[in-house]
N, C-alpha and C positions, 0 to 999 in steps of 0.2 A: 661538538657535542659535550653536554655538561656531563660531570661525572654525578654518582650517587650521591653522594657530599653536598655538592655545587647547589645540587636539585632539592636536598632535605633543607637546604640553607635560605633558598629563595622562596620555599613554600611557609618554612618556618618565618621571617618577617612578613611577607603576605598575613600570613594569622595574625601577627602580632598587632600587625595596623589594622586591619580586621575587627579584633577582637573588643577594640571601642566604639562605643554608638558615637562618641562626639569626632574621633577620626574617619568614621564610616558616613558620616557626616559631611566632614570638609570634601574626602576623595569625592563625595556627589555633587558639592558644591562645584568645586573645580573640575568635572565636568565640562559644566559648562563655559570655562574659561578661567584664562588667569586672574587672579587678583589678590588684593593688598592683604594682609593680614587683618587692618582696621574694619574693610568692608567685610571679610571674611565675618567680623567678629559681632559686625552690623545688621550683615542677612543673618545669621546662624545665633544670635540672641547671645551672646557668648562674650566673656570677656577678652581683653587683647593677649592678657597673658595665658590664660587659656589654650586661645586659638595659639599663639606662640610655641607654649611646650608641645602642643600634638603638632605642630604641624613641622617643628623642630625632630619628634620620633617619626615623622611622615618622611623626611629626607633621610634621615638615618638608616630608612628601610628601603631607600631606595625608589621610593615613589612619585616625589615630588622634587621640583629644584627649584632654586631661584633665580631671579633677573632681577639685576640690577637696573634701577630705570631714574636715572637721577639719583638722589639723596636717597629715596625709598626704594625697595625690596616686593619683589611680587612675587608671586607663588604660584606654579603651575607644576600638570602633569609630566612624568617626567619623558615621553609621548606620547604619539597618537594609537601607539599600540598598545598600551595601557589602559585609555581610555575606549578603547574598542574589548579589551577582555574584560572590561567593568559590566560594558554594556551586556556581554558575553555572557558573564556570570550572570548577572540579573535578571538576564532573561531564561537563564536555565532553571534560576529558583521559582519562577512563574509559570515556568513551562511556555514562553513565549519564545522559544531559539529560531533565529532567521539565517539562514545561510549565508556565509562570507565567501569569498576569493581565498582559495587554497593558496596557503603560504608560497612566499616565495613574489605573487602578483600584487599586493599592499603597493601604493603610491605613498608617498611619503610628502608632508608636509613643508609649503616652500616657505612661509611665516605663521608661525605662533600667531596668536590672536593677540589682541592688545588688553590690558587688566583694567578691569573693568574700577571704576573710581567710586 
């Protein structure tokens, strides 16, 4: 169980990444899977160094990590559980909420997606 701390701490970076359009941005991007910074900065109209610094405050908060894939660097959620409390959120702010599998029954991912090029 997290203490009061633990909990102000993990909701306090949630905001923080949150609290940019172009980081609220990427977190939907990747979504739907991992990929490169460049493509990132491809789909998303955005510069590399841009995409760089947010997605560099994106691991810093714990959201995001990276894979090494050769010489290059990908970018993905940092799991499927995150990506399920996105979906979460978003469908709270729509009023569109669908019921999940009470904690605890989550299956859990046997490979990451591949990043998309």
């Amino acid at each position: 169980m997290l203490t009061s701390e633990q909990r102000l701490s993990a909701i306090q970076r949630l905001g923080r990444a949150l609290s940019d359009p172009t980081r609220c941005r990427l977190l939907l991007a990747l979504l739907e899977g991992p990929d490169y910074p460049a493509g990132l900065a491809d789909r998303l109209e955005l510069t590399r160094q841009n995409v760089s610094n947010h997605l560099a405050c994106l691991r810093d908060c714990g959201l995001v990590r990276t894979q090494a894939r050769g010489r290059q660097v990908s970018y993905e959620l940092v799991d499927a559980s995150l990506a399920h409390a996105l979906e979460d959120l978003l469908g709270v702010v729509w009023g569109a909420t669908q019921p999940h599998d009470p904690l605890g029954s989550q299956s859990s991912e046997a490979h990451p997606a591949e990043p998309r090029k």
